[in-house]
C-alpha positions in Angstrom: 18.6 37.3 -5.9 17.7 40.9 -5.9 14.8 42.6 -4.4 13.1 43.5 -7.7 13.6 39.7 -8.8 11.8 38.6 -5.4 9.4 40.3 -6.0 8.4 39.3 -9.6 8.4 35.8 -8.5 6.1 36.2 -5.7 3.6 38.7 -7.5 3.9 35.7 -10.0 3.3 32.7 -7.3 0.5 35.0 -5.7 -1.3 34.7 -9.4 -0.7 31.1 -10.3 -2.5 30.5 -6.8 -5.2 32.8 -8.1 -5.5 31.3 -10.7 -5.8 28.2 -9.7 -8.5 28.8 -7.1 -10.4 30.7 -9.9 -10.1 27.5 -11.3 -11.0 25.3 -8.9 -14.2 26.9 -7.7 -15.9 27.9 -10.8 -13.8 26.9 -13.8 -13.9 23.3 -15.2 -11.9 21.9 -12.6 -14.2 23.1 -10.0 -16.0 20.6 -7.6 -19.5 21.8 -9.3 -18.0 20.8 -12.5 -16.5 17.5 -11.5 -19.8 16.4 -9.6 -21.8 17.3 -13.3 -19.1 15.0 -15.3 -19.3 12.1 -12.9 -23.2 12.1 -12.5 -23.5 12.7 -16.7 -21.1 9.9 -16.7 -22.9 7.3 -14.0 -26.0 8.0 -15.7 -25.2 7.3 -18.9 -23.4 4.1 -17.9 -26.5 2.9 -15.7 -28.3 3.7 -19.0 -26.8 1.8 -20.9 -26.7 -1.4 -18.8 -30.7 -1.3 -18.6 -30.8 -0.2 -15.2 -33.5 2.4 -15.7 -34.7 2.0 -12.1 -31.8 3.6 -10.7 -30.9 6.7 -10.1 -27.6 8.3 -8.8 -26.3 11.5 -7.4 -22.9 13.0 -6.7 -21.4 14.6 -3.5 -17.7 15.7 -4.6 -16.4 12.4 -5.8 -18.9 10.4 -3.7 -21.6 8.6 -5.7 -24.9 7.5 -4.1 -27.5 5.1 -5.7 -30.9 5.2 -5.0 -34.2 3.1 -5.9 -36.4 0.5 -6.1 -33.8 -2.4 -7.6 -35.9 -5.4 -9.1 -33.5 -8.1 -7.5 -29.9 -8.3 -5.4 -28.2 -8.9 -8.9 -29.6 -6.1 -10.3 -28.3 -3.8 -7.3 -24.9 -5.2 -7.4 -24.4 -4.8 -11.1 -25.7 -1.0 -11.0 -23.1 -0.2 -7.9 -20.0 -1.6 -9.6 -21.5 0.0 -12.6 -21.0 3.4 -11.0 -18.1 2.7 -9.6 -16.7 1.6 -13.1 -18.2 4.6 -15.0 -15.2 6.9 -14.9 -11.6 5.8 -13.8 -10.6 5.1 -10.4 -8.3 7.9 -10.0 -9.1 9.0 -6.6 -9.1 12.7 -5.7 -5.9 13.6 -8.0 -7.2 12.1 -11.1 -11.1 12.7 -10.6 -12.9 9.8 -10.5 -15.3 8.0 -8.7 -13.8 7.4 -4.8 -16.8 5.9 -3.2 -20.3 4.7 -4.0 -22.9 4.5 -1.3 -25.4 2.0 -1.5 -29.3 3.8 -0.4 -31.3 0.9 -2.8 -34.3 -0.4 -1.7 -36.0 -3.6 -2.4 -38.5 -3.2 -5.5 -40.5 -5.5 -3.8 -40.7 -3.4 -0.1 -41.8 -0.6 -2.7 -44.9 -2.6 -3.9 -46.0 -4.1 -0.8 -45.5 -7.1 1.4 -47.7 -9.8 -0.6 -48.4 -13.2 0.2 -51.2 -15.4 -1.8 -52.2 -18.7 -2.3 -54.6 -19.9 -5.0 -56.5 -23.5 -4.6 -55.8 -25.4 -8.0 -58.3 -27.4 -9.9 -56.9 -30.6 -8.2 -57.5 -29.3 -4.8 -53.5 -28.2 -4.2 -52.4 -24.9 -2.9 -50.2 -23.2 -4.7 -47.9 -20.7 -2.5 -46.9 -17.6 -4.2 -45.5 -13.7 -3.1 -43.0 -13.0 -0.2 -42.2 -14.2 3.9 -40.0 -12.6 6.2 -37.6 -15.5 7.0 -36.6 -18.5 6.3 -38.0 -19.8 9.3 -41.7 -18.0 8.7 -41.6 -19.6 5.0 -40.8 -23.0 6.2 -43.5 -23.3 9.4 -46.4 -22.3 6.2 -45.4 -24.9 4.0 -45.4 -27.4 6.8 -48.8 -26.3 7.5 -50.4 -25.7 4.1 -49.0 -29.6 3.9 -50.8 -30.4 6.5 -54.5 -28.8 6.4 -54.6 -29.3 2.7 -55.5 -32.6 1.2 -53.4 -32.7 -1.6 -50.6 -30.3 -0.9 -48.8 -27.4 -1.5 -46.7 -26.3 -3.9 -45.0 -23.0 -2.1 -42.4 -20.7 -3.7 -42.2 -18.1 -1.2 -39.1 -15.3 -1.7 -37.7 -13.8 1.8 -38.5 -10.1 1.9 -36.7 -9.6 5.7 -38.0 -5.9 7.0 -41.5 -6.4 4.6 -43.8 -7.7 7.1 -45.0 -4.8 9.6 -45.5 -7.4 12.2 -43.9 -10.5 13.7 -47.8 -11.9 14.4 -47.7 -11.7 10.0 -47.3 -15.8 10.5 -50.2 -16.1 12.3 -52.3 -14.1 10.0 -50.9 -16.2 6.8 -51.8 -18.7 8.9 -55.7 -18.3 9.7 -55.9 -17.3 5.9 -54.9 -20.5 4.8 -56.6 -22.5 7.5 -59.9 -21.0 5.9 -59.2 -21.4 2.6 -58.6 -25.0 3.1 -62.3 -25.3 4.5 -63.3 -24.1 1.1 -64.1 -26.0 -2.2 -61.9 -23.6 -4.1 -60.5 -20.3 -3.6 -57.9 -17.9 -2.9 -56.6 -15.5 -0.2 -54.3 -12.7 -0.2 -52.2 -10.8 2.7 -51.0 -7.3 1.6 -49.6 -4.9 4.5 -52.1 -5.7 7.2 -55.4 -6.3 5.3 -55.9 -10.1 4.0 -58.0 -11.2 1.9 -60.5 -14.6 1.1 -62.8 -15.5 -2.0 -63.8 -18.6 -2.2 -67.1 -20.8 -3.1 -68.1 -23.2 0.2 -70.1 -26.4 0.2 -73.3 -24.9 2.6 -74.3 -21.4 4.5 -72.5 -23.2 7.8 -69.1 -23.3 6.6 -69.8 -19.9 5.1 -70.9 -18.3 8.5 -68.2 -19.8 10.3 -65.3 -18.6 7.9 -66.7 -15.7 8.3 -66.7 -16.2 12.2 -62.8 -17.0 12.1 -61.8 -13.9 10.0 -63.3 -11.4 12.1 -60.5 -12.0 14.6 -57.0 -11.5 13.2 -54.6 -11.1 15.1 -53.7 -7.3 15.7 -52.9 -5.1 14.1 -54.3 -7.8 10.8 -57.7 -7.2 9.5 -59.2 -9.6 7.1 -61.9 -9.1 4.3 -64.2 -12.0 2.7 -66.9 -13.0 -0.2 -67.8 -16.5 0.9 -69.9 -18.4 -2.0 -72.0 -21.2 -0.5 -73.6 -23.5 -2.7 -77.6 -22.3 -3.5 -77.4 -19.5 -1.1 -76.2 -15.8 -1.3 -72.5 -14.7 -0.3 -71.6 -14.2 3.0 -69.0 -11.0 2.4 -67.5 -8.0 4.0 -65.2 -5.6 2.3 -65.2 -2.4 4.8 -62.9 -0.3 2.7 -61.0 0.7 -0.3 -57.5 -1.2 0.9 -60.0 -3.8 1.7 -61.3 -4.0 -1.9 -58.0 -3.5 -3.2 -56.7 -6.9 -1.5 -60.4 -8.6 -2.4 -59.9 -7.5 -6.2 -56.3 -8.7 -6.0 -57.3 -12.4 -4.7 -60.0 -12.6 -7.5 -57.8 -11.8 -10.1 -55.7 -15.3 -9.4 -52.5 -16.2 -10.0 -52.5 -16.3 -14.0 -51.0 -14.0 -16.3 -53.6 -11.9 -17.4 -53.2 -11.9 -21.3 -54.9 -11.0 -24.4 -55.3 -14.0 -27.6 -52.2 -13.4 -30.0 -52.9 -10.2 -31.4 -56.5 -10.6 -31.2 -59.0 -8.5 -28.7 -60.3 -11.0 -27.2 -59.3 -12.2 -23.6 -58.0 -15.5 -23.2 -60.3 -17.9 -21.6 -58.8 -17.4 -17.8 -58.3 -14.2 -18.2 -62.3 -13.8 -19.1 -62.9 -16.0 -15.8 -60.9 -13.7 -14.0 -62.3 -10.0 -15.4 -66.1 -11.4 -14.5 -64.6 -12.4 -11.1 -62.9 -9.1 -10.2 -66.4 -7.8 -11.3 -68.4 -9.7 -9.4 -65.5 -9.3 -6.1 -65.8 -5.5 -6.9 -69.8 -5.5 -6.4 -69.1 -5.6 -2.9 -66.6 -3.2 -2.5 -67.9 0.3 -0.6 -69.8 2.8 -3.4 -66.5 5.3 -3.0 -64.6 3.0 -4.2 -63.1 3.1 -8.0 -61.8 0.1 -9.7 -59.1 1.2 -12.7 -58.6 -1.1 -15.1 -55.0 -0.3 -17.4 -55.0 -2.2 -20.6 -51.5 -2.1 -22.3 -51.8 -0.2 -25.9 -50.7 -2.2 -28.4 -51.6 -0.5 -31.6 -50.3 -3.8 -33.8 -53.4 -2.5 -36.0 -56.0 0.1 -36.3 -59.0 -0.4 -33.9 -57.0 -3.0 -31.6 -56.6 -1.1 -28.7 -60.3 0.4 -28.4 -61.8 -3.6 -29.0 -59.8 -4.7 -26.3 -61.0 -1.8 -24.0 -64.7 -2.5 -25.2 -63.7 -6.7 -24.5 -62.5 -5.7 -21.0 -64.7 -3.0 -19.7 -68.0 -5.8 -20.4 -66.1 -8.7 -19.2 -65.8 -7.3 -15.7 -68.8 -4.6 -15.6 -70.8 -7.4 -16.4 -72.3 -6.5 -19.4 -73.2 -3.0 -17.8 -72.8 -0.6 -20.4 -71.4 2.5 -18.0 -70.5 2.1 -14.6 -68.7 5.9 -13.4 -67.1 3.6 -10.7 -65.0 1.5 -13.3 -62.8 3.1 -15.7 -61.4 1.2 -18.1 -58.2 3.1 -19.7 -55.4 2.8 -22.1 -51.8 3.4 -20.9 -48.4 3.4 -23.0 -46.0 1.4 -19.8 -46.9 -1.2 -18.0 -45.4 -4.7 -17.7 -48.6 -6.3 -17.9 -51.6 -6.3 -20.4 -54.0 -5.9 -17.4 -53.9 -4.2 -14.3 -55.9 -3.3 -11.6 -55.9 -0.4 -8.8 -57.9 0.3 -6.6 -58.9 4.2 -5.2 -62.0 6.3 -3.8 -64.7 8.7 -5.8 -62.0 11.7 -4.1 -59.0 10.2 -6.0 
């Protein structure tokens, strides 16, 4: 090989290396331009499976999921999702290596919530979330136990959602004082709990009351205590406190509309006039927000409903600046509540 022939062959190596690194740092096999087609790709396939909720990012070939997933099934299907969206070809062939899971409960998201509703035939019914198995089973043995007929519990373990381990013991004096009660409900969200309820004289009423006003720490607990003939016995201190009164009064039914009508159905009409009446004692900066899902199945629909609502629970006050009744286009309910101050 001569000199001159050398020397064309490694002025020509010298470029195809240039080349290629030209290539590989800004042209379309470049790591920027991989990590683009592998998100596009990810995203579209999480898309298309209905998993709306999550939300993935890439670091070279690495793909990591994030958000609030509605169930474990749900998170499992969106991770092999990703890893499925482009081919497993590893570094050579520029797919997906690795997907790294940073999901979070949906329910952590909303809030720790645990409620109990008495029913018509004097059975508690056990709804929300406990932080073990062992916390869920030591309630129902004791709602069995303090109330006359029953419970009926379907509690869904949430480990990591309660802030406390002492958040048995506040379940616990909830439902104790709810089953002193001719009908009621409680409510334990975070560290504020809930009670509204209708009692059979002032005594029992006082000494709810009396029991409430010491949770165990760091729990707090909030009341409206009917008795029969005689005024309520209530304390809602602040807006989280009104937020977890207005969430017991609302009960445990679906809040719904007649079919394609304005009109509430009955519970839900019991249940606007009761968040009404629970919101009366809320503090005067607080605001309730009441969302109605828009509809629009025919003109004038949506604006009865909101007139149907907004009386229901401002009790046939014709404009109360501390309730706003709104419209809104996505929300998986027909009603819903929240709860802020006169600042925002």
């Amino acid at each position: 090989m001569t000199s001159r022939v050398r020397n064309f062959l490694l002025i020509s190596a010298a470029a195809v290396v240039a080349v290629a690194a030209l290539l590989f740092s800004v042209g379309p096999f470049s790591v920027g331009a991989l990590e683009a087609r592998l998100q596009a790709g990810a995203a579209e396939a999480l898309t298309l499976r209905g998993h709306d909720w999550a939300t993935v990012r890439l670091d070279g070939q690495r793909a990591i999921v994030s958000g609030a997933a509605p169930s474990d099934t749900a998170r499992a299907d969106a991770l092999s999702t990703v890893a499925a969206s482009t081919w497993s070809g590893g570094r050579i062939a520029g797919g997906v290596t690795r997907v790294v899971d940073q999901t979070i409960d949906a329910r952590l998201e909303r809030g720790f919530v645990f409620r109990a509703d008495v029913a018509l035939n004097g059975r508690v019914l056990i709804r929300g979330d406990a932080t073990d198995a062992a916390a869920r089973d030591a309630i129902t043995r004791y709602a069995d136990a303090n109330f006359s007929n029953g419970a009926d519990t379907d509690l869904t373990l949430v480990p990591g959602g309660s802030p406390s381990p002492d958040w048995e013991e506040a379940a616990k004096r909830l439902l104790g004082q709810l089953a002193r009660l001719d009908r009621g409900a409680i409510v334990l969200q975070s560290d504020t709990g809930a009670l509204i309820g209708e009692a059979a004289n002032p005594q029992i009423a006082q000494s709810v009351a009396a029991a409430l006003s010491n949770m165990p720490l760091p729990y707090r607990a909030a009341w409206i205590v009917t008795p029969a003939g005689a005024p309520a016995v209530s304390r809602v201190p602040d807006v989280d406190a009104c937020a977890a009164i207005v969430r017991a009064a609302q009960g445990a039914e679906t809040l719904r509309f007649d079919r394609q009508g304005a009109a509430p159905s009955p519970l839900t009409a019991v249940a606007l006039r009761r968040v009404g009446r629970a919101f009366a004692a809320c503090p005067d900066d607080a605001v309730l927000t009441v969302n109605v899902l828009r509809e629009a199945l025919e003109a004038g629909l949506d604006q009865a409903r909101l007139d149907e609502v907004g009386l229901l629970v401002s009790q046939g006050v014709a404009e109360n600046p501390r309730i706003i009744v709104q419209l809104v286009q996505d929300q998986d309910a027909a009603i819903r509540f929240s709860i802020s101050t006169l600042e925002g």
